[in-house]
C-alpha positions as CSV (number, residue, x, y, z in Angstrom):
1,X,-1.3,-18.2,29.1
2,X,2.0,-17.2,30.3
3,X,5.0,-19.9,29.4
4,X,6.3,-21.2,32.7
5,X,10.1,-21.6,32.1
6,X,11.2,-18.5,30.9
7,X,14.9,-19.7,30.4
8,X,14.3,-22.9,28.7
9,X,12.6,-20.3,26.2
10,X,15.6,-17.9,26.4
11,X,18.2,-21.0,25.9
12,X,16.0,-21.9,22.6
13,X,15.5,-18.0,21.0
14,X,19.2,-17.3,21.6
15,X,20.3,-20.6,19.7
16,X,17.6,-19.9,16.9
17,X,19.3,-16.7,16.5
18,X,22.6,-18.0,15.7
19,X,21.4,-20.2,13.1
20,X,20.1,-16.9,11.2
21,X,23.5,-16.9,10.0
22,X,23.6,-19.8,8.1
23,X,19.6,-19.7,7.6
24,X,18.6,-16.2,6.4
25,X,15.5,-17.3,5.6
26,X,14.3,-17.4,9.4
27,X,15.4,-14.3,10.1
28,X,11.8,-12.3,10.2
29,X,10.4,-15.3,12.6
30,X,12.6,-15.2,14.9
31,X,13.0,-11.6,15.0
32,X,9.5,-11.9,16.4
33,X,9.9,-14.9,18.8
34,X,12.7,-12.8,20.5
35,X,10.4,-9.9,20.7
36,X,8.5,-11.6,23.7
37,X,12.1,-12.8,25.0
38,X,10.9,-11.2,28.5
39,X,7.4,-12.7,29.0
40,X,6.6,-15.4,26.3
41,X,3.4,-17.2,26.3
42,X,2.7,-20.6,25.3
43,X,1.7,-19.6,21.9
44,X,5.5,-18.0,21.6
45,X,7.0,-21.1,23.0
46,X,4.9,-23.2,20.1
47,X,6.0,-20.6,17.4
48,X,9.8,-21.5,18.4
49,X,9.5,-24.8,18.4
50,X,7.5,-24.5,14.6
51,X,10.7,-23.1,13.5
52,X,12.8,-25.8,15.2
53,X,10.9,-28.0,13.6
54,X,11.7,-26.4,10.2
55,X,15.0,-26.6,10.7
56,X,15.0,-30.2,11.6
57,X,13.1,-31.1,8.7
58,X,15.5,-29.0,5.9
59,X,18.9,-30.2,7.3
60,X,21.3,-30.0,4.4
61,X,19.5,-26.9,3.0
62,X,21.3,-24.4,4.5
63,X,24.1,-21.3,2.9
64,X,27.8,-23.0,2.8
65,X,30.4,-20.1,2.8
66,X,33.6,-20.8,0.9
67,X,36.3,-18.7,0.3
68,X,37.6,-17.6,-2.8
69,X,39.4,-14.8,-2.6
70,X,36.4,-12.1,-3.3
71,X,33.9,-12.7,-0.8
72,X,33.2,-10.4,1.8
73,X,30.4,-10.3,4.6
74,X,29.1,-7.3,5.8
75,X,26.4,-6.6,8.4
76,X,25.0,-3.0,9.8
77,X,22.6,-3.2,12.5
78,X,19.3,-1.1,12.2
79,X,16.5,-0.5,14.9
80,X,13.8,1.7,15.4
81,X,10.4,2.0,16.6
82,X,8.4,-0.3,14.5
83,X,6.0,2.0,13.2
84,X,4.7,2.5,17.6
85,X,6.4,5.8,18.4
86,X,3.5,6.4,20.9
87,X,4.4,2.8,22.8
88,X,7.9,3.1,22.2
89,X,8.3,-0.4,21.0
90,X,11.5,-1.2,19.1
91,X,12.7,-3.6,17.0
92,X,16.5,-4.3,15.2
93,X,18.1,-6.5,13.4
94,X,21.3,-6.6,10.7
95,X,21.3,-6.1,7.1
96,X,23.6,-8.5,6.1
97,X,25.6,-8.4,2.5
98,X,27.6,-11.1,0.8
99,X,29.6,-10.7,-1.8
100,X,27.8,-7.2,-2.0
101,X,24.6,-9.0,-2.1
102,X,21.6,-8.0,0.6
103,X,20.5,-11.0,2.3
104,X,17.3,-10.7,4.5
């Protein structure tokens, strides 16, 4: 079943991406929430709000960034085709390093 309110879905992917910043750890699911950013379904809409919910329920739990003289963030985007050369599907996303770390 198609999700009616395609920008009420839109309002909620966009924010869950800009809490991969602080949350890392979400990064793959919402990677594929915003692949249906064009025509979710109910069952997309539900997934979102799973991961809302799991946010809600680990506030205090996320990366605190100080500065100390040494730390440095750096992100490179990568994209491709996902394995689906033949449907031309893509997906992207950043690999992100801290303090020369990779986080995923």
């Amino acid at each position: 079943m198609v999700f009616e309110d395609i920008a009420h879905y839109k309002r909620l992917v966009s924010k869950l991406i800009y809490l991969i910043v602080t949350r890392p750890h979400i990064t793959f699911v919402v990677e594929l929430v915003n692949q249906f950013m064009h025509k979710p379904k109910e069952v997309h809409w539900k997934a979102a709000l799973r991961i809302l919910a799991h946010i809600k329920g680990s506030s205090g739990k996320a990366l605190l960034y100080k500065e100390n003289g040494h730390l440095r963030i750096k992100a490179y985007p990568y994209s491709g085709y996902a394995g689906d050369e033949g449907g031309r599907k893509s997906a992207s996303g950043y690999y992100n390093y801290v303090g020369g770390i990779l986080m995923i």
